[in-house]
C-alpha positions in Angstrom: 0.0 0.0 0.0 3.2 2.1 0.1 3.5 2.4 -3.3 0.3 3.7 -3.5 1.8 6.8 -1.7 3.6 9.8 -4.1 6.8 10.6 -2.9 5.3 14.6 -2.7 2.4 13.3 -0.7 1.8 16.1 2.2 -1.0 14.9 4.6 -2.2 12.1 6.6 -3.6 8.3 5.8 -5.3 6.3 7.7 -7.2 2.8 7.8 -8.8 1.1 10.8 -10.9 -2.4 10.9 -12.5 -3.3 13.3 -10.5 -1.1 15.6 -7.2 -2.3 14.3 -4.7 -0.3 12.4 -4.0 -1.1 8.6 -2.3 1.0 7.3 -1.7 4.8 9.4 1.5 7.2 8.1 1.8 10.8 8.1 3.9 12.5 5.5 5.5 16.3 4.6 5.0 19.0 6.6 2.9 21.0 9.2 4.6 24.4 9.0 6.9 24.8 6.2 8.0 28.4 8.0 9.5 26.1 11.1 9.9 22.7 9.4 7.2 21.1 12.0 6.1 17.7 10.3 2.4 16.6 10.0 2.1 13.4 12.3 -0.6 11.1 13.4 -1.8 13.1 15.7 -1.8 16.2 13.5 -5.2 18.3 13.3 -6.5 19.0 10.0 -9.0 21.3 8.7 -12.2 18.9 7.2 -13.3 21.9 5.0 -17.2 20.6 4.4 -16.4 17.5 5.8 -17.8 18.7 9.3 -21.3 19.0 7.8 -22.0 15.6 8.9 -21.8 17.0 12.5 -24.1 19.2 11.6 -26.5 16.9 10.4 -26.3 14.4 13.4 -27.2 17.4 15.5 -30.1 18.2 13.7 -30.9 14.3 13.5 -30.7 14.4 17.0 -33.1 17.3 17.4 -35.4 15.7 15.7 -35.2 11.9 17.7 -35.5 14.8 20.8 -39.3 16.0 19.1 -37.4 19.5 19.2 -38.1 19.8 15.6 -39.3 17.6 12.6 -37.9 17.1 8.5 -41.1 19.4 7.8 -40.2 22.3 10.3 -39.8 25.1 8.0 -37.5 28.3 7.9 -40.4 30.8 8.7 -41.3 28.5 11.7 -37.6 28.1 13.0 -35.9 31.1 12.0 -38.8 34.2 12.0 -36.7 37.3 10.6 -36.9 38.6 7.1 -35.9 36.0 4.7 -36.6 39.2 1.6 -37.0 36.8 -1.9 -36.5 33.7 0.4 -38.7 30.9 0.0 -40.0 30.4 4.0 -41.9 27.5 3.4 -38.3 25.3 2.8 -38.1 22.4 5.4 -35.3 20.9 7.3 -35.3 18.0 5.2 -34.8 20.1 1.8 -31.5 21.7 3.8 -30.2 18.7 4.6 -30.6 17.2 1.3 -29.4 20.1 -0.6 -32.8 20.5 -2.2 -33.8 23.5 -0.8 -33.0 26.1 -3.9 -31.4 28.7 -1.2 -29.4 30.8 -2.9 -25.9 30.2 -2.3 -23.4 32.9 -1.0 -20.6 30.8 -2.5 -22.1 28.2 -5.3 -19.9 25.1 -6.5 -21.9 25.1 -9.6 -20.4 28.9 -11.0 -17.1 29.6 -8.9 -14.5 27.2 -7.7 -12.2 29.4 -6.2 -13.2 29.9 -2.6 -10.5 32.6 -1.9 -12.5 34.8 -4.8 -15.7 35.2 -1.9 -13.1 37.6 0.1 -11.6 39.7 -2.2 -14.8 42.8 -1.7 -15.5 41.6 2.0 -12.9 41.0 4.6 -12.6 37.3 5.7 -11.7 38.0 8.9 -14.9 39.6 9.7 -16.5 35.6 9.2 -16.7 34.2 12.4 -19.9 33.6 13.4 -22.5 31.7 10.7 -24.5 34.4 11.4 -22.1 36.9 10.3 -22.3 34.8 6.6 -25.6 36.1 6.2 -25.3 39.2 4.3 -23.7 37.2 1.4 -26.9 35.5 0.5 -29.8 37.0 2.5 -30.6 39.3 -0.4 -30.4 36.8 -3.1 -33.2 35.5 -5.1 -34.0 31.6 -4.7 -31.8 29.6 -7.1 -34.8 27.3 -7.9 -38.2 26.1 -6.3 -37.9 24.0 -3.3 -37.7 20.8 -3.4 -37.0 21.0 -7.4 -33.7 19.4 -7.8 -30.7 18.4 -6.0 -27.7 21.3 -6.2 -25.2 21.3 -3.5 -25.6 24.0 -1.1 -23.4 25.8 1.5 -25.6 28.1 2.5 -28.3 25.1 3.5 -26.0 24.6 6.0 -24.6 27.9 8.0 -28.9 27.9 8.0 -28.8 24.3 10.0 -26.1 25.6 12.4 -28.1 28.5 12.6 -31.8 26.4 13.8 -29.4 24.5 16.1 -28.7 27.4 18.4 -31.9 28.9 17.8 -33.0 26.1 19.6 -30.6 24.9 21.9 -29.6 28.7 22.9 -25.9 27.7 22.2 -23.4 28.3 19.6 -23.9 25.9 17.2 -19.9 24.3 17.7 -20.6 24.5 21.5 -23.4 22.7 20.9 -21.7 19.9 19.1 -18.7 19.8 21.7 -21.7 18.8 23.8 -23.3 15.9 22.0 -21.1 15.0 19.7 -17.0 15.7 20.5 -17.2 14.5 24.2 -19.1 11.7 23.6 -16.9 10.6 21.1 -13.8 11.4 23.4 -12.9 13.2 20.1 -10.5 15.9 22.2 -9.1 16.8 19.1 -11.9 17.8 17.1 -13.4 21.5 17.2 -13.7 24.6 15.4 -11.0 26.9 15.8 -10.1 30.9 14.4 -7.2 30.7 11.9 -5.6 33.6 14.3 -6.1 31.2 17.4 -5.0 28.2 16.6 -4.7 25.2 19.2 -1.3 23.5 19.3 -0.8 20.9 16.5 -2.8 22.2 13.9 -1.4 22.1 10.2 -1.4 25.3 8.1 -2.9 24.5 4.7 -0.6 26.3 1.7 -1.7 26.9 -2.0 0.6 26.7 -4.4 1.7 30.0 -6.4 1.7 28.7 -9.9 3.7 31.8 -11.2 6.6 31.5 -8.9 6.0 27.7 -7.9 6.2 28.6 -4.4 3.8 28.1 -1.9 1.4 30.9 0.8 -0.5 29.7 3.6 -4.2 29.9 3.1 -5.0 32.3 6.1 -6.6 35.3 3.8 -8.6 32.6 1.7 -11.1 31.3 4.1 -13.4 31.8 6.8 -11.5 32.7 9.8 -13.7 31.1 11.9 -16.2 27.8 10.5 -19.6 27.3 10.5 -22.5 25.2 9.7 -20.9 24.7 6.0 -17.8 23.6 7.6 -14.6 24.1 8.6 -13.6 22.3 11.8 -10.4 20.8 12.7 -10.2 16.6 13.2 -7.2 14.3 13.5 -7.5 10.8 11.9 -8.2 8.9 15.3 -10.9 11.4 16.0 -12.7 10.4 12.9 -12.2 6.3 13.6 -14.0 7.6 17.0 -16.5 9.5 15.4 -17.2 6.6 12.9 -17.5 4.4 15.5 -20.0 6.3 17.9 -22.1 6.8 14.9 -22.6 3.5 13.9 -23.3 2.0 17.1 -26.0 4.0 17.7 -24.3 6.2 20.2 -25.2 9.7 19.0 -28.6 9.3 16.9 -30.8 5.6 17.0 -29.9 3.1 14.7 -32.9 3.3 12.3 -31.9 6.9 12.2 -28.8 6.0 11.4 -30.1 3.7 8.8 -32.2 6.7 7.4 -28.9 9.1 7.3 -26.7 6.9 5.3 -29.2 5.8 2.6 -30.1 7.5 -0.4 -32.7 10.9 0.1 -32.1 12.2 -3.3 -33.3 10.4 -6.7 -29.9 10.6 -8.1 -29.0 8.3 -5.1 -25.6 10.1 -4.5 -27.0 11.5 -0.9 -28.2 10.5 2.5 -28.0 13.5 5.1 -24.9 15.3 5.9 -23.2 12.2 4.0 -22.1 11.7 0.1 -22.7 7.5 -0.7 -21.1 5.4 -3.5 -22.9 2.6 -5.1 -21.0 -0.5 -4.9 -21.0 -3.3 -6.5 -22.8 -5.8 -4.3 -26.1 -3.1 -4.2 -24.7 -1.7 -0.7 -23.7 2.4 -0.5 -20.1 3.4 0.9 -21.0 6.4 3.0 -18.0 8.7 3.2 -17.5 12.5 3.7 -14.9 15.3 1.7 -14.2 18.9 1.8 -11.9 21.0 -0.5 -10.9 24.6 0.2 -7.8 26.5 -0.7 -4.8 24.5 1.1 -7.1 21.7 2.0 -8.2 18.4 0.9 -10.2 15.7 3.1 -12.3 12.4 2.4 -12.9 10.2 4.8 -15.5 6.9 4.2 -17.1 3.7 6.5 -17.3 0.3 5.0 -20.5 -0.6 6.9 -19.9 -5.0 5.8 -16.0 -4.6 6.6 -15.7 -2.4 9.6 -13.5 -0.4 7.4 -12.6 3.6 8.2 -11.0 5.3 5.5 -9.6 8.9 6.5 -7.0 10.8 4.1 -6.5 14.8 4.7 -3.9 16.8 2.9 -2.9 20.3 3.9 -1.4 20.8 0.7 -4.5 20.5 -1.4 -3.4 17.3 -3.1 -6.0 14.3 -4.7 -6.5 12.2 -1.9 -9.9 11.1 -3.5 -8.4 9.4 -6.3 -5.7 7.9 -3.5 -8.8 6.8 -1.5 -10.3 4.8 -4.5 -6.7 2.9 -5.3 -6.2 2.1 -1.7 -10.0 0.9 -1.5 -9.3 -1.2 -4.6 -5.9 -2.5 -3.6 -7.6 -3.6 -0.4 -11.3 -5.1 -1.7 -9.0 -7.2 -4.3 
């Protein structure tokens, strides 16, 4: 599985089954500025990887009878929504059917650092304080029309949960879903505060062929849409808890990683692969300047799959040849 591995690979791999170690290195560096080396125990930013947390909390709401699928916008979240469709349920934002319009849409712009080049990232650090960037916007579509994934669906989901827990929403998921979990190293941190061990994610300068740290390209703070930190035994925890049942009930559970889109490609909070044997592989990713992050459960094998990259590199297409080299 070595040889799986570029030599320039910057990041961290790891498999677990059945609680035992496959295959777990760390390669490259942390902090090119200090020559600190990424390790095992090295936090990485998830990007929208952390929308499954998210989505377990609002699961869990809705298990607690604190809100249902059909609880709607106007109902949850009564302030003036302008153009915006009030009438869009919980279960259209957590299937990215909810035709919000996006502050920052995948479909038109690729280039996340592009969002804060007229307003001043660091100002983002609440996901309320993401709200100008879409408030005003007309509805992409009808509700419920069509599946088109949606960031702005989520900073509205972090935004219900503290409506109705009276908590910031990464407070609130410290609460029911980090601690639980014993996932210490897991949280969402300001890129001017970080926590010891964190890895700076760096973009590569394609004119000089050097690379910048991403720190003026994102958020400096996440939110519902994503952006917390996670080490790779964090997310074996994490995995873990949520399959046995520990954070939502297993029929919910069930209901989360199965498909809640026609195209089939989407449970809640979860992207799912159709394999072979007419199972789904539910797995998670993120991509922002400097970062790269996929991490997946084999639900028959016992099987997690996390690779992270502060460097931006393709660790999806490493995660398919190391789930091939290991299914063969």
């Amino acid at each position: 599985m070595r040889n799986l591995v570029k030599e320039d690979f910057k990041g961290v791999i790891s498999i677990e089954e059945h609680g035992k170690w496959v295959f777990k290195q760390a390669y490259g560096e942390a902090d090119l500025a200090n020559q600190r080396l990424n390790r095992l125990e090295t936090k990485f930013p998830m990007a929208s990887g952390s929308k499954v947390f998210i989505a377990v909390a609002i699961l869990q709401l809705i298990e607690g009878k604190f809100i249902s699928f059909d609880s709607t916008l106007g109902q949850l979240l009564p302030f003036d929504w302008h153009h915006i469709d009030k009438n869009i349920t919980v279960r259209q934002l957590l299937t990215h059917t909810s035709g919000l319009p996006d502050y920052f849409d995948e479909s038109l712009c690729t280039d996340y650092a592009k969002l804060w080049e007229n307003y001043p990232n660091y100002r983002i650090r609440t996901s309320q304080d993401l709200l100008p960037l879409f408030l005003h916007k007309r509805m992409a579509f009808p509700k419920g029309q069509k599946f088109q994934y949606n960031n702005a669906g989520y900073v509205v989901l972090g935004l219900i949960i503290e409506a109705v827990t009276k908590l910031p929403f990464d407070r609130y998921l410290e609460k029911i879903i980090f601690t639980p979990c014993e996932m210490e190293d897991t949280g969402y941190y300001e890129l001017d505060r970080l926590p010891l061990h964190c890895a700076t994610g760096y973009c590569l300068d394609e004119e000089t062929q050097t690379y910048y740290s991403n720190i003026y390209s994102l958020d400096v703070k996440g939110s519902g849409a994503g952006g917390a930190y996670t080490t790779a035994k964090d997310m074996d925890r994490f995995w873990t808890c949520l399959m046995k049942g520990r954070l939502i009930s297993q029929p919910m559970v069930n209901e989360m990683l199965s498909p809640q889109v026609k195209e089939d490609w989407y449970g809640y909070g979860v992207w799912l692969k159709s394999l072979d044997d007419g199972h789904y592989l539910p797995f998670i990713q993120g991509s922002d300047p400097g970062i790269s992050f996929i991490s997946s459960y084999d639900r028959q094998k016992c099987r997690t799959m996390t690779m992270m990259s502060n460097f931006a590199q393709d660790v999806w297409t490493l995660h398919g040849n190391f789930y091939k080299a290991l299914n063969n």
